[in-house]
TILUMFI-999963 format. One line per field, with one value per atom (N, C-alpha, C): residue in three letters; x, y, z; atom name. Coordinates in Angstrom, 1 decimal, decimal comma. Layout:
BEGIN
zafi = c(ALA;...) .
x = c(X;...) .
y = c(Y;...) .
z = c(Z;...) .
zami = c(CA;...) .
This chain:
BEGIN
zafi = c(UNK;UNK;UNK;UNK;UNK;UNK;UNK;UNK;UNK;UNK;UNK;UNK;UNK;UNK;UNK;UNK;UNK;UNK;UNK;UNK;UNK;UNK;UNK;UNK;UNK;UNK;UNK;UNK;UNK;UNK;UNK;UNK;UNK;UNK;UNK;UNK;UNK;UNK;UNK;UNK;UNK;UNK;UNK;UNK;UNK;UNK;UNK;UNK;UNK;UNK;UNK;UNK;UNK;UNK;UNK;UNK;UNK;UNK;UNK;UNK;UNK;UNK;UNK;UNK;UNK;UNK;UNK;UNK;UNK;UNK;UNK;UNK;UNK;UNK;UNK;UNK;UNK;UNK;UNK;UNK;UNK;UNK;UNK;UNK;UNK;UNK;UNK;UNK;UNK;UNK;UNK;UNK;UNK;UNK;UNK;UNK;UNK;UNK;UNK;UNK;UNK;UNK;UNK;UNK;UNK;UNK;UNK;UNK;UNK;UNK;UNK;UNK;UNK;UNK;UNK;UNK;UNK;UNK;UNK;UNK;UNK;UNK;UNK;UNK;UNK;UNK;UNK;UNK;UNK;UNK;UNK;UNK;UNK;UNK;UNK;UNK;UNK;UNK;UNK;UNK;UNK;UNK;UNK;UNK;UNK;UNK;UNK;UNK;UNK;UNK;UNK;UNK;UNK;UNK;UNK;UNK;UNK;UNK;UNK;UNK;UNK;UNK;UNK;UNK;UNK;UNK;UNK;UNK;UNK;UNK;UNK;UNK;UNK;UNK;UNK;UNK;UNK;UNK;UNK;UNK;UNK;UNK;UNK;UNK;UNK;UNK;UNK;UNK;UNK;UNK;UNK;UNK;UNK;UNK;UNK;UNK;UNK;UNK;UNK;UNK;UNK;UNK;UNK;UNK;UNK;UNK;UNK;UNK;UNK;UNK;UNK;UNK;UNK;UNK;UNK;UNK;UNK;UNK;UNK;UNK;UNK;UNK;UNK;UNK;UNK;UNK;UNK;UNK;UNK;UNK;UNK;UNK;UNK;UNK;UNK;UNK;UNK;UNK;UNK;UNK;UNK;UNK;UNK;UNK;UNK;UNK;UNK;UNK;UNK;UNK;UNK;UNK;UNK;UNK;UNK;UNK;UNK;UNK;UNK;UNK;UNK;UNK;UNK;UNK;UNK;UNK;UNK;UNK;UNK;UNK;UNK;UNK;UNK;UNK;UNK;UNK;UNK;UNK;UNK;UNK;UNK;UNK;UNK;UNK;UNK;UNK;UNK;UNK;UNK;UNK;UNK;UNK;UNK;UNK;UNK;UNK;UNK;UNK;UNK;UNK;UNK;UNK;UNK;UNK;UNK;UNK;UNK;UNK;UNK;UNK;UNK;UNK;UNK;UNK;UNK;UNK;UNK;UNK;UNK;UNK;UNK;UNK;UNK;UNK;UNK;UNK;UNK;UNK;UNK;UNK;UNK;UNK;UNK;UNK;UNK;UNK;UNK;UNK;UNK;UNK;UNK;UNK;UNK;UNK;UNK;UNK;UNK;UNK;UNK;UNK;UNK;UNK;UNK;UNK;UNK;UNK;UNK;UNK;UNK;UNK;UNK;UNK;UNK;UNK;UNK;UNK;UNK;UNK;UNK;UNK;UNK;UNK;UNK;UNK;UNK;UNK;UNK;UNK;UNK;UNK;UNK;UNK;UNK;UNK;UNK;UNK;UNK;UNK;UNK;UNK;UNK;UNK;UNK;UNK;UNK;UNK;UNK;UNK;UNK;UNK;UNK;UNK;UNK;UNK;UNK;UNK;UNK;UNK;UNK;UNK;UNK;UNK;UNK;UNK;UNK;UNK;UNK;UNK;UNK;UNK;UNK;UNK;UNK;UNK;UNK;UNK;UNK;UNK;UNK;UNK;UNK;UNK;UNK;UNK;UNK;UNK;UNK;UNK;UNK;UNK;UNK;UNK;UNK;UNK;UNK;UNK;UNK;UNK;UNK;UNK;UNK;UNK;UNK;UNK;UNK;UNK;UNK;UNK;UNK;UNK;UNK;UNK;UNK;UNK;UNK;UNK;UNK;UNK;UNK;UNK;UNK;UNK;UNK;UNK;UNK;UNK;UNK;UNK;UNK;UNK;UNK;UNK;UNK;UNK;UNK;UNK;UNK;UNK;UNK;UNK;UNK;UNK;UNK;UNK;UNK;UNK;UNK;UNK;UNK;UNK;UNK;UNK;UNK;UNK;UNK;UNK;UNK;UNK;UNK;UNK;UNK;UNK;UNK;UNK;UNK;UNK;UNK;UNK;UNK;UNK;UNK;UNK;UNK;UNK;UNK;UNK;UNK;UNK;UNK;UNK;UNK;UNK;UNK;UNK;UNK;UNK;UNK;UNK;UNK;UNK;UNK;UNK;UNK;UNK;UNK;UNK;UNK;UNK;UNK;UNK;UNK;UNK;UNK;UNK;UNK;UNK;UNK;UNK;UNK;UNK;UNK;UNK;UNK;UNK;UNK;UNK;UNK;UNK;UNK;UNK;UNK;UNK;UNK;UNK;UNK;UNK;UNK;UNK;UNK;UNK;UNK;UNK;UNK;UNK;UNK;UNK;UNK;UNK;UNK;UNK;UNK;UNK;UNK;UNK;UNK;UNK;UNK;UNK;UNK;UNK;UNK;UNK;UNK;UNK;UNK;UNK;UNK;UNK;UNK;UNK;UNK;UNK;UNK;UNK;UNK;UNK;UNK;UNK;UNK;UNK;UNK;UNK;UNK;UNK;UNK;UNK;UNK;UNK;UNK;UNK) .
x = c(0,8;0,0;0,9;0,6;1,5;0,7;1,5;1,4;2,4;2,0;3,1;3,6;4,7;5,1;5,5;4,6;5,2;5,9;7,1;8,0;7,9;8,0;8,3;9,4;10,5;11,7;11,8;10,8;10,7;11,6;12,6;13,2;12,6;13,0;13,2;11,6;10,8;9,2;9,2;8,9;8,7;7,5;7,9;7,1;5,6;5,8;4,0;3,0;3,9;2,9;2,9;3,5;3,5;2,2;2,5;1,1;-0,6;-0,1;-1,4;-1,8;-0,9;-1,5;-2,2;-1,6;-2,5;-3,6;-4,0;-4,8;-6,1;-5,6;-6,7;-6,8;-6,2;-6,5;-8,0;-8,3;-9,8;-9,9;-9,1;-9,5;-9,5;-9,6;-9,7;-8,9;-7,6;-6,9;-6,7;-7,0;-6,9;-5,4;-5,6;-4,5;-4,9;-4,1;-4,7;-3,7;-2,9;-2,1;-0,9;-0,5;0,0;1,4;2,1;3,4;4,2;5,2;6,3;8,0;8,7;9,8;10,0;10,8;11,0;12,3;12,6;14,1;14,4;15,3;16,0;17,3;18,0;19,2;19,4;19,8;19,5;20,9;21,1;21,3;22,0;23,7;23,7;25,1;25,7;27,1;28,0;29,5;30,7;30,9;29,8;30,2;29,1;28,2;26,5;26,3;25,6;25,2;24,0;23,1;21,4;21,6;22,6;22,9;23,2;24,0;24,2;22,9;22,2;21,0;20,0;20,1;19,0;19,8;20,8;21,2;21,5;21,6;21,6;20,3;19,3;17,7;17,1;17,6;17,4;15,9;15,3;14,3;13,8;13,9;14,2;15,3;14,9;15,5;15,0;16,0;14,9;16,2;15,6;16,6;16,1;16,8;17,2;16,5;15,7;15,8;15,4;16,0;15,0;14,7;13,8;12,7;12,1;12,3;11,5;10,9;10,5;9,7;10,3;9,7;9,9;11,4;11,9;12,9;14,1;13,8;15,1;16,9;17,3;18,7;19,0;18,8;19,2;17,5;17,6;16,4;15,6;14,3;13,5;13,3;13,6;13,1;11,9;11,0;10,2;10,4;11,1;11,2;10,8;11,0;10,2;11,1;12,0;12,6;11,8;11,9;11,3;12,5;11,9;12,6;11,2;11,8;11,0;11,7;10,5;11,1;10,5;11,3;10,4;10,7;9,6;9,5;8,7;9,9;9,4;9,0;7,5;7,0;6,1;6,0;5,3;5,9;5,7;6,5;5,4;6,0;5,8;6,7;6,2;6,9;6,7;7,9;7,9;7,8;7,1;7,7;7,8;8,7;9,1;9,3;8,7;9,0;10,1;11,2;12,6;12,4;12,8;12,4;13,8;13,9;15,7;15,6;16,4;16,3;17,5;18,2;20,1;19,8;20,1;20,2;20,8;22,2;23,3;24,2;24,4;25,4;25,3;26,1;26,2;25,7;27,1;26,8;25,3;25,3;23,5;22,6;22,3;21,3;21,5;22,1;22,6;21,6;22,7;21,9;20,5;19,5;18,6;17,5;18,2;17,7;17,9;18,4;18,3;18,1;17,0;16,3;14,7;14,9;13,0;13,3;14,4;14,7;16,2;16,5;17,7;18,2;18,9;19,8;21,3;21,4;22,9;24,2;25,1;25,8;26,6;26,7;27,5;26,8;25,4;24,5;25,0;25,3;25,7;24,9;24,8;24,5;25,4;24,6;25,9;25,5;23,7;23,3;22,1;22,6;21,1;20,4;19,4;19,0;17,5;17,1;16,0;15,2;13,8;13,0;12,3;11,3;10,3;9,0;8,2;6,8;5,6;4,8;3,5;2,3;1,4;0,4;-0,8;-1,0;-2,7;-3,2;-4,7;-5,4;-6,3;-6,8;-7,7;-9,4;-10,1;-11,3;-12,5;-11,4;-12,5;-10,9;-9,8;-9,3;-8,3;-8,3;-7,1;-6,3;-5,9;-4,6;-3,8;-2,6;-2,5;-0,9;-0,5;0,3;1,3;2,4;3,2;4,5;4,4;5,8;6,7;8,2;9,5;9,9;10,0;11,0;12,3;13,2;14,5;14,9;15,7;16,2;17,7;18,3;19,8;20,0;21,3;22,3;23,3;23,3;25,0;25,2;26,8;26,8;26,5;25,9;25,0;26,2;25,3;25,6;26,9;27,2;28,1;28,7;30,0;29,8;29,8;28,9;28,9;29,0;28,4;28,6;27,5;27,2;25,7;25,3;24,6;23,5;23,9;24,0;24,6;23,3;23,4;22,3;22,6;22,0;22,3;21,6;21,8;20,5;19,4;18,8;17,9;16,7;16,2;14,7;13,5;12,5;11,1;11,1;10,7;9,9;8,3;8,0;6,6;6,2;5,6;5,0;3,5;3,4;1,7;1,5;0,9;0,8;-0,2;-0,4;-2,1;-1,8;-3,0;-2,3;-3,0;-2,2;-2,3;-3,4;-4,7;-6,1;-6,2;-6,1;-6,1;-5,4;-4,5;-4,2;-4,7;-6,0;-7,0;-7,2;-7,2;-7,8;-6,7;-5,4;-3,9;-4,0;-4,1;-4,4;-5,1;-6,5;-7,5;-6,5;-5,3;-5,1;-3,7;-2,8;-1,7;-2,3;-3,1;-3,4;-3,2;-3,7;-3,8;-2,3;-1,4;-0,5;0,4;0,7;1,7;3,0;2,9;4,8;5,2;6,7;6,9;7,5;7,1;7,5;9,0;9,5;11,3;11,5;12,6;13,1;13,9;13,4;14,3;14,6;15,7;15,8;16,9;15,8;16,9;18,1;17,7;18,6;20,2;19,8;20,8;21,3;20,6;21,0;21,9;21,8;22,5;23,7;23,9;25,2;26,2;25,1;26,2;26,7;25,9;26,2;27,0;27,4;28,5;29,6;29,6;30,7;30,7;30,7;30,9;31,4) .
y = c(-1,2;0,0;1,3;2,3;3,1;4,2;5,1;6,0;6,9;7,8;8,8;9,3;9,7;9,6;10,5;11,2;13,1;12,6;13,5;13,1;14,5;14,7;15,6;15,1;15,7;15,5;16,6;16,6;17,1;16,9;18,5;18,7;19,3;19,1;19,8;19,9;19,0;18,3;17,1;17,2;15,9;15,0;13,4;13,0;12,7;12,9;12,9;14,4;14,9;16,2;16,4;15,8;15,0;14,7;13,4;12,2;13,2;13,9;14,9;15,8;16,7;17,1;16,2;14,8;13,9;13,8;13,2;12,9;14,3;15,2;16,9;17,0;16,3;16,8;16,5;17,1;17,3;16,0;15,2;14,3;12,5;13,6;11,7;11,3;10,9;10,3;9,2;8,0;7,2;6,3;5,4;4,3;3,1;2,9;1,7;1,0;0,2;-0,7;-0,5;-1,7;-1,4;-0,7;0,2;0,2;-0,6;-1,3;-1,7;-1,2;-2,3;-2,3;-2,6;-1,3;-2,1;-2,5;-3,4;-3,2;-3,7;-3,2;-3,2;-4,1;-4,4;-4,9;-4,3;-3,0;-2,4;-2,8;-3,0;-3,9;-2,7;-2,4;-1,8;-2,1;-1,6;-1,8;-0,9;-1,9;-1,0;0,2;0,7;2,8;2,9;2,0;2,8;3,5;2,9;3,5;4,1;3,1;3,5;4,6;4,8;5,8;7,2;7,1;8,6;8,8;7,7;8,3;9,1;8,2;9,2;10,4;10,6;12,4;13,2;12,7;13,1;13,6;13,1;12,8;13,1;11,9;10,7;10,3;10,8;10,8;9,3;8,8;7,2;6,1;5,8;4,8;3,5;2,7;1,6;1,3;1,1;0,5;-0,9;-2,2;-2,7;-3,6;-4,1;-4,0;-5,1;-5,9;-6,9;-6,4;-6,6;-5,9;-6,9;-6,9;-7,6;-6,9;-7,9;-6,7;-7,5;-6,7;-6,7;-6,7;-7,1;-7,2;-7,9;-9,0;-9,8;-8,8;-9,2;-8,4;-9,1;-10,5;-10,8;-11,0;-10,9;-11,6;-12,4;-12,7;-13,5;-14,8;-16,1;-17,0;-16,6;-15,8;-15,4;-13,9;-13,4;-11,8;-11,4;-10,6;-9,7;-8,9;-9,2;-8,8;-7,6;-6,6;-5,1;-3,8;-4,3;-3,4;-2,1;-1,2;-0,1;0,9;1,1;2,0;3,7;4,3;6,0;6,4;6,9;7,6;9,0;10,1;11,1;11,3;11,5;11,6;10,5;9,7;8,4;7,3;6,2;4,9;4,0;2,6;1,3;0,3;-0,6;-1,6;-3,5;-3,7;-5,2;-6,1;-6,8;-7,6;-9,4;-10,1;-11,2;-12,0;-12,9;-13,7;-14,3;-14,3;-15,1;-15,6;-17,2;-18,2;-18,8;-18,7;-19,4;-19,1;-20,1;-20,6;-19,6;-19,5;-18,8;-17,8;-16,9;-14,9;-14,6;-14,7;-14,0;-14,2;-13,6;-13,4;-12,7;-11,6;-11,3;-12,5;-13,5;-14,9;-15,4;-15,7;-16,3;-15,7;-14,4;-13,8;-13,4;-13,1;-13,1;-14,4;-15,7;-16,7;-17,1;-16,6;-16,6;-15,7;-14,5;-13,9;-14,2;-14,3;-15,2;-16,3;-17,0;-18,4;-17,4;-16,6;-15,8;-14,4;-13,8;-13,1;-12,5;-13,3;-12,9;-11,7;-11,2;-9,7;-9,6;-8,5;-8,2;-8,7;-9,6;-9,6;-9,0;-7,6;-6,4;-5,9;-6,5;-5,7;-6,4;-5,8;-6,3;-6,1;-6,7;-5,5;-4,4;-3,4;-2,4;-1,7;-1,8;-1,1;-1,5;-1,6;-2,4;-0,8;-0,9;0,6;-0,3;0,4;0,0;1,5;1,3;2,3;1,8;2,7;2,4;3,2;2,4;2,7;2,9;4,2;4,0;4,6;4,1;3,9;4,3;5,4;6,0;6,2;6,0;5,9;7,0;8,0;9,0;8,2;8,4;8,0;7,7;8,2;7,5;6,6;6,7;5,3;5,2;6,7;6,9;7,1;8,1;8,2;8,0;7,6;6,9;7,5;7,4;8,6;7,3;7,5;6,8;7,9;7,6;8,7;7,4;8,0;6,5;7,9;6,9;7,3;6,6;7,0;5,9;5,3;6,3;5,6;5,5;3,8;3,8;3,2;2,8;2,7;1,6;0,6;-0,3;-1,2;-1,3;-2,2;-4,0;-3,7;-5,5;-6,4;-7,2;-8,5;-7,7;-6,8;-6,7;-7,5;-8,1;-8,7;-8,0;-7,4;-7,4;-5,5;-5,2;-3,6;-3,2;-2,1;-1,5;-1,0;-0,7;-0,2;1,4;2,3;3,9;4,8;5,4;6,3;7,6;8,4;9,6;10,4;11,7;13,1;13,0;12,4;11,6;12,5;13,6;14,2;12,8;12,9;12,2;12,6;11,3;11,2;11,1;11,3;11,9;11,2;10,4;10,3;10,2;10,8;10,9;9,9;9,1;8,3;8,3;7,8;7,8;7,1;6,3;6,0;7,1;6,8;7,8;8,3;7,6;7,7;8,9;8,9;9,8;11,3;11,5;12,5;13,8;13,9;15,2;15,3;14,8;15,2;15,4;15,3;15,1;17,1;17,7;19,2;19,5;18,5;18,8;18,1;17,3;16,8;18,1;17,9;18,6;20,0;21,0;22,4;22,1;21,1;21,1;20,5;20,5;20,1;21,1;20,4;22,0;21,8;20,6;20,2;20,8;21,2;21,5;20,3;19,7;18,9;19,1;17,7;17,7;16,6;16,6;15,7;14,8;13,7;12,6;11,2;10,6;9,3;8,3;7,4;6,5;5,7;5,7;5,0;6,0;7,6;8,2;8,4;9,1;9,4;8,3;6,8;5,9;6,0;5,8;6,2;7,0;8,4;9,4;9,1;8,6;8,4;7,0;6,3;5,3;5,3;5,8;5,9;7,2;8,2;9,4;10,3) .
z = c(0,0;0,0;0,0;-0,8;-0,8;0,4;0,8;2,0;2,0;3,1;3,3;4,8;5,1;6,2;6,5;7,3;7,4;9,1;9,1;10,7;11,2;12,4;13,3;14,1;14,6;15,6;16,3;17,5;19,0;19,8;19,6;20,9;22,0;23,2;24,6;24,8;24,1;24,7;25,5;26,8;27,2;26,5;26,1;25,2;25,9;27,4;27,8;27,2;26,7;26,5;25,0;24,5;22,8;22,9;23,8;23,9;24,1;25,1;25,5;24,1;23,3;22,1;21,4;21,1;19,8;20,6;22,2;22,3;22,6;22,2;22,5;20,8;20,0;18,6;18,0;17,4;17,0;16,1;15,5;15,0;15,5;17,2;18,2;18,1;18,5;18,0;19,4;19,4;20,9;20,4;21,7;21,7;20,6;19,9;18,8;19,1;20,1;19,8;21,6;21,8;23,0;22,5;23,5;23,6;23,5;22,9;22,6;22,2;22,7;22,1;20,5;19,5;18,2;18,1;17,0;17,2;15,3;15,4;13,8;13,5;12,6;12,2;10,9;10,3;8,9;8,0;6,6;6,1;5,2;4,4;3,7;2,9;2,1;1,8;2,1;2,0;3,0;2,7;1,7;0,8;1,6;2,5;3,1;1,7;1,1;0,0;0,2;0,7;1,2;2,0;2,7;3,9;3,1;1,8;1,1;0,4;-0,3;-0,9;0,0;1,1;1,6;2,4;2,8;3,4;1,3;0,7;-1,0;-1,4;-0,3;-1,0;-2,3;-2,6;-4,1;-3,6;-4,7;-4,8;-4,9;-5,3;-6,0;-5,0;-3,6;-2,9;-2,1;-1,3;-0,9;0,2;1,2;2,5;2,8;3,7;4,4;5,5;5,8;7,4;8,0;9,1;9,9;11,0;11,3;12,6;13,4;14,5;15,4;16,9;17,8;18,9;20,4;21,1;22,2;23,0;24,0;24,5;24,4;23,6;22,7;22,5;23,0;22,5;21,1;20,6;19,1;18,2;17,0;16,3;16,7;16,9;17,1;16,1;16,4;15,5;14,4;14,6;13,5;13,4;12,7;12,5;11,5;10,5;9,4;8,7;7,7;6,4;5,9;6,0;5,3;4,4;3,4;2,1;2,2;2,4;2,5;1,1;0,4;-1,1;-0,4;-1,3;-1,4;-2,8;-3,3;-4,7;-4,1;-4,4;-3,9;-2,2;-2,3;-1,2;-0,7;-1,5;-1,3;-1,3;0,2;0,5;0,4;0,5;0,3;1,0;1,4;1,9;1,8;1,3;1,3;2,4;2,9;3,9;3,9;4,1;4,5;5,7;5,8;7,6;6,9;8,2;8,4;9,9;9,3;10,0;10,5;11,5;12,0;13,4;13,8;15,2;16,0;14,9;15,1;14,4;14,7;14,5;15,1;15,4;16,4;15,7;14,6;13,6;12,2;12,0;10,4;9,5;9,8;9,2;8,7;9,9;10,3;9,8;10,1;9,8;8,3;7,3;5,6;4,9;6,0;5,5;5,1;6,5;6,9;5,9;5,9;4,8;3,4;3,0;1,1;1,2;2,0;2,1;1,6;2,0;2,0;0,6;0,8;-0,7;-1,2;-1,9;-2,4;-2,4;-1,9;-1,7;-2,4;-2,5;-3,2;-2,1;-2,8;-1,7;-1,4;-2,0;-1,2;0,0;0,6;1,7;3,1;3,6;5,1;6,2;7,6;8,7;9,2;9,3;10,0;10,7;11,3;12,4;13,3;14,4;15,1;16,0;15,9;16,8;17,1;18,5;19,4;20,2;20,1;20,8;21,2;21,7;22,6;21,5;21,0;20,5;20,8;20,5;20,8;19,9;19,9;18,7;18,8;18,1;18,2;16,8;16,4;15,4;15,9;14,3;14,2;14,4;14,9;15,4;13,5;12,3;11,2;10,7;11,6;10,9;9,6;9,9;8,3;9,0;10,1;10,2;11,2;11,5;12,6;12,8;13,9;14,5;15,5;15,5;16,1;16,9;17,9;19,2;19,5;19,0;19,5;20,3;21,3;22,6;22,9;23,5;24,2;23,0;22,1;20,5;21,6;20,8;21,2;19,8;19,8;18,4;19,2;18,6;18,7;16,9;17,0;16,0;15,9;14,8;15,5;15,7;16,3;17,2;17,9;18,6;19,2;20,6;21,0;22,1;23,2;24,1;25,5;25,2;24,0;23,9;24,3;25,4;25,7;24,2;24,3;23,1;23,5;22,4;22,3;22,6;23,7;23,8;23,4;22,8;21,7;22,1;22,1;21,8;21,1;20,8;19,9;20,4;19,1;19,6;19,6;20,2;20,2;19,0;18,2;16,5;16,6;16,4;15,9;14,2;14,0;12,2;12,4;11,5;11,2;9,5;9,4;8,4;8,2;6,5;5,9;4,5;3,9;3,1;1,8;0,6;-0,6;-1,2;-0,8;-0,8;-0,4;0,7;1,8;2,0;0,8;0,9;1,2;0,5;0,7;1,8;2,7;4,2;5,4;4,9;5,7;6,0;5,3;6,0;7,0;7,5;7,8;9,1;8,9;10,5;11,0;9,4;9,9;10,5;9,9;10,6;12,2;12,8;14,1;15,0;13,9;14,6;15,2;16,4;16,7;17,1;16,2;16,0;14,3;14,2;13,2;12,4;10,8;10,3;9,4;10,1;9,7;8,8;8,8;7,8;8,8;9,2;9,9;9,3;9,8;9,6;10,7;11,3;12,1;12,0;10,7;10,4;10,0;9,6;9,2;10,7;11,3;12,9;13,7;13,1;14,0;13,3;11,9;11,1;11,4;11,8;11,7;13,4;14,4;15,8;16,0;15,2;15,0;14,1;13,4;12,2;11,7;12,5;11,7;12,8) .
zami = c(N;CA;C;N;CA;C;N;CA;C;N;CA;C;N;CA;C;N;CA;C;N;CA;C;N;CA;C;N;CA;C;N;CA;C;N;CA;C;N;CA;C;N;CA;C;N;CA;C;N;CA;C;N;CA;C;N;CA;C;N;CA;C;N;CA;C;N;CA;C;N;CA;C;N;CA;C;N;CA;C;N;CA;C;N;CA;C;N;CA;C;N;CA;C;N;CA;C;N;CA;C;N;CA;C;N;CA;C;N;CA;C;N;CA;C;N;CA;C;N;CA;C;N;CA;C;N;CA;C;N;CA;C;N;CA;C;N;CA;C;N;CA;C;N;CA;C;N;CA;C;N;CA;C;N;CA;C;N;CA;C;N;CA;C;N;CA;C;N;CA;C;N;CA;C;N;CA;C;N;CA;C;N;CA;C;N;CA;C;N;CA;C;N;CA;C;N;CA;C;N;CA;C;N;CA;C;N;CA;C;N;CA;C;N;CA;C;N;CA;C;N;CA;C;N;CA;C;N;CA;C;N;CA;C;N;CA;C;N;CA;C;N;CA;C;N;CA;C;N;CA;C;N;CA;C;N;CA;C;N;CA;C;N;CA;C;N;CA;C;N;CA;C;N;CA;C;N;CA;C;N;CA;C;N;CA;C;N;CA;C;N;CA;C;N;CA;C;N;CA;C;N;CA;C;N;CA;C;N;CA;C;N;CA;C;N;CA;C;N;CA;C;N;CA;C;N;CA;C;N;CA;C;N;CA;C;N;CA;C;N;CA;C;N;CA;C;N;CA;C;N;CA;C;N;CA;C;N;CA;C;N;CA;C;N;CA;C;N;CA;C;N;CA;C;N;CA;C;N;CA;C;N;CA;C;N;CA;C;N;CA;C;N;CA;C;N;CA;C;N;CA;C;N;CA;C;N;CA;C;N;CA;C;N;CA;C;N;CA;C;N;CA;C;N;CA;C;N;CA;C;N;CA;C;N;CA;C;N;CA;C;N;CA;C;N;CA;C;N;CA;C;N;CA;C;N;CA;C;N;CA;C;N;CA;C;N;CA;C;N;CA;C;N;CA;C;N;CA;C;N;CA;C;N;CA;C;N;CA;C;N;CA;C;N;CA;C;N;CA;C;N;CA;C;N;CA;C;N;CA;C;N;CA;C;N;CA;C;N;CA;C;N;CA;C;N;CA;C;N;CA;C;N;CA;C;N;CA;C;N;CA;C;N;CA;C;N;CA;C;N;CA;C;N;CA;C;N;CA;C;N;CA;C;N;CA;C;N;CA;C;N;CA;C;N;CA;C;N;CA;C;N;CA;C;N;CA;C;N;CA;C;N;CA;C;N;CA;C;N;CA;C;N;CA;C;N;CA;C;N;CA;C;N;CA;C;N;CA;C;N;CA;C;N;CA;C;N;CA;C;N;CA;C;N;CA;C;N;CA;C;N;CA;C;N;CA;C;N;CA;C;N;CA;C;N;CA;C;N;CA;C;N;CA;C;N;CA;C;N;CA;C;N;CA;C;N;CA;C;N;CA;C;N;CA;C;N;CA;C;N;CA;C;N;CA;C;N;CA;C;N;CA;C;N;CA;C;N;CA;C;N;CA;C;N;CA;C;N;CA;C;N;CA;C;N;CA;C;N;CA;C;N;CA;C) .
């Protein structure tokens, strides 16, 4: 389904009063989903190529990623392969279950993934990042708003490395899908965050290797 993903990156807001705006916004916006932990393993080559296109913003890109939930420090025996594209202003996403018992490894997990879809094998891991998620839906159901809190950054499978805690503003996305565009004014006017240009995945880059 294609959609769009407007971001806000809130500094010096405590994210309970984030939470308090969506939930005073005129278009209802309640809890649709529990809080959770996300967590990533993002997938790139040794130039981070996916990493220049998007700070280049190449209109025309596609990133990486295995994703799984909750508190696991390695991959979950069932995790979720996601090739996320953008054209322009409008994204899409692929997704795949990766099924493996062993995920504690570059090795392993490469493997694991070209059993479900073949990848270039210049793509590597080169960043694991983890937050804290939370999920509210507009009351007719188009639009749905997600706040990450407690972003960290380590390089995957690291042995015995804490996870990197960074300056990391509260993210903010308001999503909808492409249908829906005509009515995305009717939500943004009420927002009273200003909309940025973010990416976790650049932010962990530039907070490990740069």
């Amino acid at each position: 389904m294609y959609r769009y993903e407007l971001k806000y990156a809130i500094d010096h807001v405590h994210a309970d009063a984030i939470t308090a705006a969506i939930l005073s916004h005129p278009a209802s916006f309640s809890k649709a989903f529990p809080d959770r932990q996300v967590n990533n393993i993002y997938l790139d080559t040794l130039n981070f190529d996916c990493f220049h296109q998007n700070v280049d913003g190449n209109e025309n890109r596609s990133k990486m990623r295995l994703r799984w939930y909750g508190e696991s420090e390695h991959p979950t025996p069932i995790s979720t392969l996601e090739i996320k594209h953008k054209k322009a202003e409008l994204g899409w996403k692929e997704n795949f279950e990766v099924h493996s018992e062993r995920l504690d490894s570059n090795a392993a997990l490469m493997e694991a993934i070209h059993t479900v879809r073949p990848s270039p094998s210049l793509l590597t891991p080169v960043l694991h990042n983890t937050y804290q998620r939370a999920y509210y839906l507009s009351s007719d159901q188009k639009f749905r708003v997600t706040i990450d809190t407690e972003q960290r950054f380590r390089m995957p499978f690291g042995i015995m490395t804490p996870l990197m805690t960074t300056q990391i503003p509260v993210i903010l996305e308001l999503k909808y899908a492409a249908e829906d565009a005509a009515y995305a004014r009717e939500i943004t006017n009420y927002m009273k965050f200003r909309q940025t240009k973010n990416s976790k995945y650049v932010a962990g880059v530039e907070a490990l290797y740069l």
